[in-house]
C-alpha positions as a Markdown table, in Angstrom:
| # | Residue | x | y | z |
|---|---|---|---|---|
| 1 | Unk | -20.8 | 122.5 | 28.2 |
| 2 | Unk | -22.4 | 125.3 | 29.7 |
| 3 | Unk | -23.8 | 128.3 | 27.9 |
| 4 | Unk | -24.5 | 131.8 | 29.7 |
| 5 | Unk | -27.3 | 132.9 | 26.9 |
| 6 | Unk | -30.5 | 132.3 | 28.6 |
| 7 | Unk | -31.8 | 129.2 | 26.4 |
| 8 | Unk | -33.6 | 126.0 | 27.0 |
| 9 | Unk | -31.0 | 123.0 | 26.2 |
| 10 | Unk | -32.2 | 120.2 | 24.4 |
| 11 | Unk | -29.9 | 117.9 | 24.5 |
| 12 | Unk | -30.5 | 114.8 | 21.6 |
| 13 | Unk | -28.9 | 111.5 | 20.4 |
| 14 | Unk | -30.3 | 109.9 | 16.8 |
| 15 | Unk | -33.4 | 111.8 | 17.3 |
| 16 | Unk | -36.5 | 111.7 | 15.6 |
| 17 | Unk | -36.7 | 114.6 | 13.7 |
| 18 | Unk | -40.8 | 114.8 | 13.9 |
| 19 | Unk | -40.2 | 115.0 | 17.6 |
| 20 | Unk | -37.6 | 117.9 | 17.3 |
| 21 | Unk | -39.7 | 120.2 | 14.6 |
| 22 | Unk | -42.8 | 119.9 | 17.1 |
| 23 | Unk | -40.6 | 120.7 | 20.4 |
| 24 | Unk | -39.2 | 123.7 | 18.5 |
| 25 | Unk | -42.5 | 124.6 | 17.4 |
| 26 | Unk | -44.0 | 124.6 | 20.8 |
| 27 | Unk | -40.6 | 126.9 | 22.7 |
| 28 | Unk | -40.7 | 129.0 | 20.1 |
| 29 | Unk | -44.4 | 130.1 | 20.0 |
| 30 | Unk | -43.7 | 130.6 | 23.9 |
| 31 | Unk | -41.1 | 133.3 | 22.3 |
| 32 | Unk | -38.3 | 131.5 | 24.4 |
| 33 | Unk | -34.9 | 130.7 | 23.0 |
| 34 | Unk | -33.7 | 127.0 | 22.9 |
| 35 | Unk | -30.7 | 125.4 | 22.1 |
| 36 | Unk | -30.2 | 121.9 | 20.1 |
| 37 | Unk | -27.0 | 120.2 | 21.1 |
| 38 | Unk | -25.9 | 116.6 | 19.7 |
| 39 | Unk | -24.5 | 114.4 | 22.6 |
| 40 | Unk | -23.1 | 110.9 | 22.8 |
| 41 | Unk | -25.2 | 110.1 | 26.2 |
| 42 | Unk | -28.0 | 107.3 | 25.3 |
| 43 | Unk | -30.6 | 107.8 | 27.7 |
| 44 | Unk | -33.3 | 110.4 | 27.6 |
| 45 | Unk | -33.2 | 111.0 | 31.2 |
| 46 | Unk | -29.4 | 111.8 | 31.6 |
| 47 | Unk | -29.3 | 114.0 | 28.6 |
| 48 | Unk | -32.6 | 116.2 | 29.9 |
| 49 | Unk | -31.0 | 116.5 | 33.6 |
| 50 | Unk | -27.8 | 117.7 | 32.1 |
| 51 | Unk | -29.4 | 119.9 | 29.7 |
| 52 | Unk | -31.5 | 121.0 | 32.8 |
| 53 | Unk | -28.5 | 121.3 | 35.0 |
| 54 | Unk | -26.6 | 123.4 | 32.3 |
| 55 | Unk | -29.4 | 125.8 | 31.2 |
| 56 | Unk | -29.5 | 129.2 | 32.7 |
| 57 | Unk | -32.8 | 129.4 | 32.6 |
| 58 | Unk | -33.0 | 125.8 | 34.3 |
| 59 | Unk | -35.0 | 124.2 | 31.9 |
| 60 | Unk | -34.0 | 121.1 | 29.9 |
| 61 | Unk | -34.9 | 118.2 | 27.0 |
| 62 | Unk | -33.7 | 115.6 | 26.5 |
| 63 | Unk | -34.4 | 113.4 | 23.8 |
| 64 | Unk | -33.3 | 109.9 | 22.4 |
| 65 | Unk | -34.4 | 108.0 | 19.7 |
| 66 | Unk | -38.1 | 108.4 | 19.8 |
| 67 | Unk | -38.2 | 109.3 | 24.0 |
| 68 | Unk | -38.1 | 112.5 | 25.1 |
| 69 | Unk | -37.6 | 113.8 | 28.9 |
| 70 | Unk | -38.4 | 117.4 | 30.2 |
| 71 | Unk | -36.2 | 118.1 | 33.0 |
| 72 | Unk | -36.0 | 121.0 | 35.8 |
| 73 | Unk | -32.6 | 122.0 | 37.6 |
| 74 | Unk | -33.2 | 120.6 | 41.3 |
| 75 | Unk | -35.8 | 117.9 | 40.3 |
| 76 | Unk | -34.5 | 114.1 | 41.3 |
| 77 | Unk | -32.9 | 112.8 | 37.6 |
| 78 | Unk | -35.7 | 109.9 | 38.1 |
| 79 | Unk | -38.6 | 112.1 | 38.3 |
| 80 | Unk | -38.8 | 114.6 | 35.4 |
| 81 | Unk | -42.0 | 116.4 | 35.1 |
| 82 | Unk | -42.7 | 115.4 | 32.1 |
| 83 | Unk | -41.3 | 111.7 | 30.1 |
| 84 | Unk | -42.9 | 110.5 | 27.0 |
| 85 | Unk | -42.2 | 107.4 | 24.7 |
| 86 | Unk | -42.8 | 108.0 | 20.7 |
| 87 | Unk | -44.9 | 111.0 | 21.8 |
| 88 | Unk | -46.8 | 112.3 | 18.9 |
| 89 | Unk | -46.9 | 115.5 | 17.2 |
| 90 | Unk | -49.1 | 117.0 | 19.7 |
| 91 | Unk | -47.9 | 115.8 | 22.4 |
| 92 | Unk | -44.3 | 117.3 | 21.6 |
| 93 | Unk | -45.6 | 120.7 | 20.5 |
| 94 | Unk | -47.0 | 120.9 | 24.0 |
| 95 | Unk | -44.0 | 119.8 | 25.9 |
| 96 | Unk | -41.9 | 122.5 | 23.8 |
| 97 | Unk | -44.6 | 125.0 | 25.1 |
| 98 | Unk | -44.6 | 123.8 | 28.3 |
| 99 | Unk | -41.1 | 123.7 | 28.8 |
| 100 | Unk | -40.7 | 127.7 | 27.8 |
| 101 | Unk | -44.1 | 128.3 | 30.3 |
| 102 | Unk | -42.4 | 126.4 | 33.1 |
| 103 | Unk | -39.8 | 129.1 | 32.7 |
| 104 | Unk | -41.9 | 131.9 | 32.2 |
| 105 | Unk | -43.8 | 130.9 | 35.3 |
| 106 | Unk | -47.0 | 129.9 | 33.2 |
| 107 | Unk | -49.7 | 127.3 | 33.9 |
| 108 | Unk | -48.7 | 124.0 | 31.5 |
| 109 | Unk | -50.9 | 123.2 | 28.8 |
| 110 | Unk | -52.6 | 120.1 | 29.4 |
């Protein structure tokens, strides 16, 4: 499924829903828009390549259970730039953020 507005595509199966409040939190005090999409693809790392892959802006999540995977179009599948397991609240918020900066062109926050 690919979408032509410019969002980041976080693509989820039986998430945590802590983990999805804090990544929203952290695009959307970037100002970026993002897009949540329910998938039947188990594994983290598939999900946040395709939503990656898919994105117009190039920037994906993905996010099973309580892992979570940021992804960039042209990156190897196997080596995300970011991959947390049960992450918390901090941690998440940041990888929201840092997803919408790595679009805007902005230093990550460490």
């Amino acid at each position: 499924m690919t979408t032509n507005k410019p969002t980041i595509l976080v693509y989820v199966y039986e998430p945590d829903r802590a983990i999805i409040n804090e990544i929203q939190a952290g695009i959307e005090e970037e100002g970026v828009l993002f897009e949540i999409i329910p998938k039947t693809e188990i594994n983290a790392f598939d999900l946040a390549f395709e939503a990656a892959n898919e994105s117009v802006l190039g920037s994906g999540i993905g996010i099973s259970g309580k892992e979570v995977v940021l992804q960039m179009r042209n990156l190897n599948r196997d080596k995300p730039v970011f991959r947390y397991h049960e992450p918390d609240d901090q941690t998440c918020r940041k990888l929201g953020a840092n997803s919408a900066r790595a679009v805007k062109k902005m230093p990550f926050k460490i």
